[in-house]
VEXDREN-2710 file (C-alpha; in Angstrom, 1 decimal):
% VEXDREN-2710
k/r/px/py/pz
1/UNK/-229.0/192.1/-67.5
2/UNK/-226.0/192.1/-69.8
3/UNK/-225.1/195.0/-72.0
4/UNK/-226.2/194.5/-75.5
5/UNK/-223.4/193.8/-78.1
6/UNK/-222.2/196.7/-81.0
7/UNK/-222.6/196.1/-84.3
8/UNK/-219.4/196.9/-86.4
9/UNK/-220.6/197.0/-89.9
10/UNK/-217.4/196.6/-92.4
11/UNK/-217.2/196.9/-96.3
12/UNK/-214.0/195.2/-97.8
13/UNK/-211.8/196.6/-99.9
14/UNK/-211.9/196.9/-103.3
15/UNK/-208.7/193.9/-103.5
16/UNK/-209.2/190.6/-105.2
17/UNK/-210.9/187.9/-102.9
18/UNK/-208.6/187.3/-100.4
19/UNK/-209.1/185.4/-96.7
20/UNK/-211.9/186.3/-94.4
21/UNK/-209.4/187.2/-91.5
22/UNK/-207.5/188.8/-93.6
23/UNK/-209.8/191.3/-95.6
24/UNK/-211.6/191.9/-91.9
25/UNK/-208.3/193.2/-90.5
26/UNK/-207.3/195.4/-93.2
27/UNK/-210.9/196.8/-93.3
28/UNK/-211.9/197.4/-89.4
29/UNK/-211.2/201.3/-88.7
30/UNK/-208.2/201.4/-86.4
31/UNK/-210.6/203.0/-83.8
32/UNK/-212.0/199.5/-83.1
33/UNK/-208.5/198.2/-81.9
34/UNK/-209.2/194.7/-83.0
35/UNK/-206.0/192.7/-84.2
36/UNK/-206.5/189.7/-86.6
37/UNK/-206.0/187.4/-83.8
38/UNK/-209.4/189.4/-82.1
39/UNK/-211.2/188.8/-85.8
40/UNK/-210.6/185.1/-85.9
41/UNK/-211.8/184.5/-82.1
42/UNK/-214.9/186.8/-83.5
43/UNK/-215.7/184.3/-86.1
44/UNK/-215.0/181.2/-84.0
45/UNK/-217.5/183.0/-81.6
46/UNK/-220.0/183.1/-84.3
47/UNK/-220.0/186.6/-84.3
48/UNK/-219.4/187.4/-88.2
49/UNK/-221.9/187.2/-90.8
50/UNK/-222.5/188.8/-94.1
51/UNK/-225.3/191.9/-93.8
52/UNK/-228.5/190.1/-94.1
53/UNK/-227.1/186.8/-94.7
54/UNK/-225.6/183.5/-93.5
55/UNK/-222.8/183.8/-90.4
56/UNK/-219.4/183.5/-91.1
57/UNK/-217.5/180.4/-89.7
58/UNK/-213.9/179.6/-91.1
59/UNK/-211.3/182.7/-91.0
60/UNK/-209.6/180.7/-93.9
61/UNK/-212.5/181.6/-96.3
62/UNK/-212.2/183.1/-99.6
63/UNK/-214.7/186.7/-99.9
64/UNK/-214.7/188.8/-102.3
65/UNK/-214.1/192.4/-102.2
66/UNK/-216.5/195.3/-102.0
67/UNK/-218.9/192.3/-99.5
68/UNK/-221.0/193.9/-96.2
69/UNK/-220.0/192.3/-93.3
70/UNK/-221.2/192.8/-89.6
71/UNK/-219.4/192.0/-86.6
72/UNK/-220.9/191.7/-83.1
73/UNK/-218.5/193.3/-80.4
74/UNK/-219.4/192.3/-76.9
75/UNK/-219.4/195.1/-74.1
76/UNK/-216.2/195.8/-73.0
77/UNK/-214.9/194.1/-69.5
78/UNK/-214.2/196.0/-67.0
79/UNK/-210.5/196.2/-66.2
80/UNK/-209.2/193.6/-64.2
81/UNK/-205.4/194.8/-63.2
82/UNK/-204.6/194.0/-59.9
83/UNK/-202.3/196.5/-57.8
84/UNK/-198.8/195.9/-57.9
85/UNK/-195.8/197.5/-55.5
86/UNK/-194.2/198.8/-58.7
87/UNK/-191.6/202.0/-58.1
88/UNK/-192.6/205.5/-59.8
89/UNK/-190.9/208.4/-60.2
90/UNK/-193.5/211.0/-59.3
91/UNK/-193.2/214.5/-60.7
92/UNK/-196.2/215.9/-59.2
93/UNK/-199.4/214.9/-57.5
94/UNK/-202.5/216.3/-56.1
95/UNK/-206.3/215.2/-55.7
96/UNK/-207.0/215.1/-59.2
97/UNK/-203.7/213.9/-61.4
98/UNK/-200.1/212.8/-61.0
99/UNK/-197.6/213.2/-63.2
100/UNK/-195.0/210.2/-64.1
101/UNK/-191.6/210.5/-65.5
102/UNK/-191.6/206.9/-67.3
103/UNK/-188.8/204.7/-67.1
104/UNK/-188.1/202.6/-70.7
105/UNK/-189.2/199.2/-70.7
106/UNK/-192.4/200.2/-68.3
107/UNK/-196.0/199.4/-70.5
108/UNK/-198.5/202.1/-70.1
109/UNK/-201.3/199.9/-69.9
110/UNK/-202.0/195.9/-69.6
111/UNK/-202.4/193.7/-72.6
112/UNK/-202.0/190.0/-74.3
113/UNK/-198.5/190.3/-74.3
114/UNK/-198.2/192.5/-70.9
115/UNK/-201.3/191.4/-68.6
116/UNK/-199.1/192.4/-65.5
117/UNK/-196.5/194.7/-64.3
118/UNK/-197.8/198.1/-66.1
119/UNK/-198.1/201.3/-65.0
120/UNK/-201.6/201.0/-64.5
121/UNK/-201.0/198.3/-62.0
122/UNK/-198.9/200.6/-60.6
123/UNK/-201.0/203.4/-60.3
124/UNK/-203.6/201.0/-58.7
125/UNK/-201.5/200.4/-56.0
126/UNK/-200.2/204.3/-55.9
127/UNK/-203.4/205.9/-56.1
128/UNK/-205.9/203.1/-55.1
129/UNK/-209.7/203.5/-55.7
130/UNK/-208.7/207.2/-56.1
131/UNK/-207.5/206.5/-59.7
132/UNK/-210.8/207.7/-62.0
133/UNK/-213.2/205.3/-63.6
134/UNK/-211.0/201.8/-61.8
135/UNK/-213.8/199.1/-62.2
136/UNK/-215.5/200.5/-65.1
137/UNK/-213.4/201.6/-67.8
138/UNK/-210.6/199.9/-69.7
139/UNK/-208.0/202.6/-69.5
140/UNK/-208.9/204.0/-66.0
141/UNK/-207.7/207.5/-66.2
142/UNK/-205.4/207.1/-68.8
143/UNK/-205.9/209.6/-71.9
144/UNK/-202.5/209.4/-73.5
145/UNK/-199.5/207.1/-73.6
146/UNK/-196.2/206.4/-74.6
147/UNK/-194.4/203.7/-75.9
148/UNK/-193.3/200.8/-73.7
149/UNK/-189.5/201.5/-75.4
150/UNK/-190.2/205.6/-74.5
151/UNK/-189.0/207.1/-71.6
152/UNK/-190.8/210.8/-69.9
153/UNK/-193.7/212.6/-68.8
154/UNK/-196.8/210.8/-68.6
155/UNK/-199.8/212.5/-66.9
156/UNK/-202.9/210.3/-65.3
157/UNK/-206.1/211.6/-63.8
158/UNK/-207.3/210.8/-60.6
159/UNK/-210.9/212.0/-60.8
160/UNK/-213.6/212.2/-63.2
161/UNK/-213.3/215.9/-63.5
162/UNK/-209.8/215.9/-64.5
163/UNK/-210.0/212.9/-67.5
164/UNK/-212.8/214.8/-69.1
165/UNK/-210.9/218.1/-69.0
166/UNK/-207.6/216.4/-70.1
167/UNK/-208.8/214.7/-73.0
168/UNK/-210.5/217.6/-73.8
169/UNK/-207.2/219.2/-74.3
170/UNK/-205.3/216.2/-75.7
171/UNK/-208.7/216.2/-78.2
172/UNK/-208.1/219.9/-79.3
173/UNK/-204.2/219.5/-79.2
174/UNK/-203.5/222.2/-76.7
175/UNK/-200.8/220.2/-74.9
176/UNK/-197.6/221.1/-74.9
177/UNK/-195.3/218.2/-75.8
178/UNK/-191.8/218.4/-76.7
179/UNK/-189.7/215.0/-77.0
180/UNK/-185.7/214.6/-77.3
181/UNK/-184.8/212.1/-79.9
182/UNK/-181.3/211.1/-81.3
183/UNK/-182.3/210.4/-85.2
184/UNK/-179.5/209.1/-87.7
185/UNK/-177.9/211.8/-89.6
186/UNK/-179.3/215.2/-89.2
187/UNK/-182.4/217.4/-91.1
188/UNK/-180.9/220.5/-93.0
189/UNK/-183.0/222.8/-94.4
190/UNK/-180.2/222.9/-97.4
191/UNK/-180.9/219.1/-97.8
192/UNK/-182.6/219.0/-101.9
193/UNK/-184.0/215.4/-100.3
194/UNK/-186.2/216.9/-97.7
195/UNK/-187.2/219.5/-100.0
196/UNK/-188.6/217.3/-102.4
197/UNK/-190.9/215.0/-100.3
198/UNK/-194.4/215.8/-99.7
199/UNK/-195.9/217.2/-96.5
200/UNK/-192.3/218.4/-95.5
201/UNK/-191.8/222.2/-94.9
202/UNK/-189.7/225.2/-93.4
203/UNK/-190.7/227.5/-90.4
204/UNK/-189.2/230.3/-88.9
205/UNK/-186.3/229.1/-86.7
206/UNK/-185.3/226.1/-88.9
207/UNK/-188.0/224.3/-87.3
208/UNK/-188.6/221.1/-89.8
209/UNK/-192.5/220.4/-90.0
210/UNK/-193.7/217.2/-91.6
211/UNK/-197.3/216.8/-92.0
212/UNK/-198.6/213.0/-93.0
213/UNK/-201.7/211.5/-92.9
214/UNK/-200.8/208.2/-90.2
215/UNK/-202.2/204.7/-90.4
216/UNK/-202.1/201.2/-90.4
217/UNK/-199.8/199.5/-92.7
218/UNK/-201.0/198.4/-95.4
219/UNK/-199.2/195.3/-95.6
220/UNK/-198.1/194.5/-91.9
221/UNK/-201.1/196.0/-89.7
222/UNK/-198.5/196.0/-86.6
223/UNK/-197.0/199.2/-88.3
224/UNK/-198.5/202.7/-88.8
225/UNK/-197.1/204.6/-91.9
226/UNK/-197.5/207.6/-93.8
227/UNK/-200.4/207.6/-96.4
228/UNK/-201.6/209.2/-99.4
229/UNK/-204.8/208.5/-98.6
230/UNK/-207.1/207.4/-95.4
231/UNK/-205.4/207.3/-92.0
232/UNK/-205.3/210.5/-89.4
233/UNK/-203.5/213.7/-90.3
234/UNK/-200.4/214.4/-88.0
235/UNK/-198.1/217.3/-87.8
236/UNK/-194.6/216.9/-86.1
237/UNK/-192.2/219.8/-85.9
238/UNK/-188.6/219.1/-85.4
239/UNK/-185.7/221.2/-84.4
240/UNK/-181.7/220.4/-84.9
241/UNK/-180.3/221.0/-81.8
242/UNK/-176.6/219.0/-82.1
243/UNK/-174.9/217.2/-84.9
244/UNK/-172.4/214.3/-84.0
245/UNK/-169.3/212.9/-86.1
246/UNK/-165.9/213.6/-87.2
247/UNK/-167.4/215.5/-90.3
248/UNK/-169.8/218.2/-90.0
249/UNK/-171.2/218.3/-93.4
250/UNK/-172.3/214.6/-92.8
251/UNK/-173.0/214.2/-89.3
252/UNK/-173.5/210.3/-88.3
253/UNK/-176.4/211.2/-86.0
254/UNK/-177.9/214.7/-84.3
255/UNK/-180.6/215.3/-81.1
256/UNK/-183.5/216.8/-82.1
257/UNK/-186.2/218.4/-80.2
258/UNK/-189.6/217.3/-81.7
259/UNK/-193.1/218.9/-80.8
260/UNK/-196.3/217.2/-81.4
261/UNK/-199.3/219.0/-82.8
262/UNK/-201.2/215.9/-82.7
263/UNK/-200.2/212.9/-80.9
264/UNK/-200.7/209.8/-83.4
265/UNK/-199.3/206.0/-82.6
266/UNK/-195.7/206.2/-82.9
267/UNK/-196.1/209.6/-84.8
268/UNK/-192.4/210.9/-84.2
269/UNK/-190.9/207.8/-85.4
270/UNK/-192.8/207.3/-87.8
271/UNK/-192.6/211.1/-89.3
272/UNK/-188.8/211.4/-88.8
273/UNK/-188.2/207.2/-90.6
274/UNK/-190.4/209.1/-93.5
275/UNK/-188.4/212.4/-93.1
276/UNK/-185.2/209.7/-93.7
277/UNK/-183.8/210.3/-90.2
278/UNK/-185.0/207.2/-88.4
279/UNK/-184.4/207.2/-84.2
280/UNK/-181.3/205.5/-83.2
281/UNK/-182.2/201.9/-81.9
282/UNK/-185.4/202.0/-83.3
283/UNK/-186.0/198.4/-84.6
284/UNK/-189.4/198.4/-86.2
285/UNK/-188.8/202.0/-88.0
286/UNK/-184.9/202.2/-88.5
287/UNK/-183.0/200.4/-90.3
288/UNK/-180.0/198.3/-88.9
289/UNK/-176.4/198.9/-89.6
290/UNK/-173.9/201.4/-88.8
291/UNK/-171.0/201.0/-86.2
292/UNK/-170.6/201.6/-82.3
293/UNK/-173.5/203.1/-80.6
294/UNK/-175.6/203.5/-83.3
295/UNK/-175.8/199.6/-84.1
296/UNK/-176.2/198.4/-80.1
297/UNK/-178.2/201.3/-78.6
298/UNK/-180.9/198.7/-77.6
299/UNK/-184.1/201.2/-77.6
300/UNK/-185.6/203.7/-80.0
301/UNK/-183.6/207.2/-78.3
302/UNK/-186.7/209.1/-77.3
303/UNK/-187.7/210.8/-74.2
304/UNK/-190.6/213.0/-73.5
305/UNK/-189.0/215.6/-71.8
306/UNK/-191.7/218.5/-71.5
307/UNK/-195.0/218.4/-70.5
308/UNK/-197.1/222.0/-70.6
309/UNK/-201.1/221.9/-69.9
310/UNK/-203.8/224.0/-68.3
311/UNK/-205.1/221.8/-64.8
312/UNK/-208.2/220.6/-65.8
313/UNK/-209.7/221.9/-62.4
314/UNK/-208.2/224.8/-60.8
315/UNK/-207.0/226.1/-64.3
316/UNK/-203.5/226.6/-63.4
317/UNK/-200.8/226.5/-65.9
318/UNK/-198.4/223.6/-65.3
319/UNK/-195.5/223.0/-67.0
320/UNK/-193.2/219.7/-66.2
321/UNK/-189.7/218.8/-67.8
322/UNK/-187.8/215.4/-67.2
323/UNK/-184.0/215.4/-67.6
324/UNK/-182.6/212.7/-70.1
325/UNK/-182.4/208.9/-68.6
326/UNK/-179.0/207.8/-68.5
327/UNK/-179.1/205.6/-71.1
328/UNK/-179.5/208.7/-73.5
329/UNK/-177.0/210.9/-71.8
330/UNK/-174.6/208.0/-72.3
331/UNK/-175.3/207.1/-76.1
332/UNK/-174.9/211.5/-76.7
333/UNK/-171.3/210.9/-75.0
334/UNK/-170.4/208.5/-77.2
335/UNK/-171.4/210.5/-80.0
336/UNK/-169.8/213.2/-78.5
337/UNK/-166.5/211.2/-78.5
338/UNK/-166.5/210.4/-82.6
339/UNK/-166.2/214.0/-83.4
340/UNK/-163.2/214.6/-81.2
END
């Protein structure tokens, strides 16, 4: 016998009647993962109807705001990635995790736009069966990523044991993550900008911490942003470790070490775009312009270089740091250069 189907029950928002697809997207918590494209298969599947009423045919449908909708979500597959002979750099292995230094370019996990040639198909042919939950879960071991355009430390389980205890820790933020980013400009505490905007502070050390609530866009749902209201909070501390350019009081870029306290989609770029010092080469969050290497770099410029966590079964402390991928240590050169 099949799994029964969850019901997602949705109430619109409170904006003037607006398409069916539409309003469904902008309403479904994030949690749910389901893009507009998934919503409009939903209702050609006949799984949309109004709470207690008629179903819900034609995505193109005018609804008003403030209506009850319910959407029935079939049982998740199970994950069908096949092994593939892809290279990885291995930091560290044992029986129950392995630790990935991840090249740019490289997605985490399959999806529409990237069925094949992840690291999980990796990892399936690296680890075989010994990779937990393969068969039955979606994201077999994995319980965090990074960005496909992201380079750095990436750690998998291999057993049950160990994803419960790491996603325990990712849950209560007790990992130790610090990324290297090179940001346009440079934060200064004696910056008036940064002093006005809200959620931005001052620790001991310089350390820059922004705190912002982070969710969907509301008006491209592709994008996460920082919100007054709704979304997840997130805190992001930032340290200036270099400035580049010919004049120091108005450096043309910097490298900054950021540290996550909570690990929201595209939380660092999104906290340092809002903070006004976008990442170099970061095309949905930066802006375009500029000369050199700060126009052509052809990635957002950020690698997660540390790693820190407690094993998950033997209790040791482990602590893992990746050196810069060339790419970055050549962009910083060139940096270097304009100041001479």
């Amino acid at each position: 016998m099949s799994a029964p189907s969850e019901t997602l029950r949705v109430t619109l928002g409170p904006k003037p009647a607006q398409r069916l697809d539409k309003a469904l997207a902008a309403a479904v918590p994030e949690d749910a993962g389901l893009s507009r494209a998934r919503i409009q298969a939903l209702i050609a599947e006949g799984a949309v109807a109004r709470a207690g009423g008629a179903v819900l045919i034609d995505p193109s449908m005018r609804i008003e705001p403030g209506a009850e909708i319910l959407l029935s979500l079939p049982p998740a597959l199970p994950s069908r990635a096949e092994p593939e002979a892809i290279a990885l750099d291995v930091v560290y292995e044992d029986p129950h995790l392995i630790v990935i230094d991840k090249p740019a370019g490289l997605v985490v996990h399959p999806a529409p736009g990237a069925p094949t040639g992840t690291l999980v198909n990796a990892l399936l042919h690296h680890c075989g069966e010994s990779l937990s939950g393969i068969g039955g879960e979606i994201r077999p071991g994995i319980v965090h990523r990074i960005d496909k355009d992201t380079s750095g430390l990436l750690v998998v389980a291999k057993s049950d044991l160990a994803h419960h205890g790491l996603a325990e820790q990712f849950a209560a933020h007790d990992i130790d993550r610090r990324y290297l980013a090179v940001v346009r400009g440079a934060p200064e505490r004696s910056d008036p900008r940064l002093s006005g905007l809200r959620g931005i502070s001052w620790e001991e050390g310089n350390l820059l911490r922004i705190e912002g609530n982070i969710g969907r866009h509301p008006g491209d749902r592709k994008r996460m942003t920082v919100l007054n209201h709704g979304g997840k909070r997130a805190v992001t501390r930032a340290r200036l470790l270099e400035r580049f350019g010919p004049d120091p009081a108005r450096p043309l870029a910097s490298l900054v070490e950021c540290r996550l306290e909570t690990g929201r989609t595209h939380q660092i770029r999104v906290h340092m775009s809002f903070a006004g010092h976008a990442l170099v080469g970061d095309q949905v969050y930066g802006r375009r312009g500029g000369e050199g290497v700060l126009a052509s770099f052809p990635r957002q410029a950020l690698h997660a270089a540390r790693l820190g966590f407690l094993h998950p079964v033997t209790g040791e402390e482990l602590r893992f740091d990746a050196a810069l991928p060339a790419d970055m240590e050549d962009l910083i050169a060139a940096l270097r250069d304009t100041g001479t």
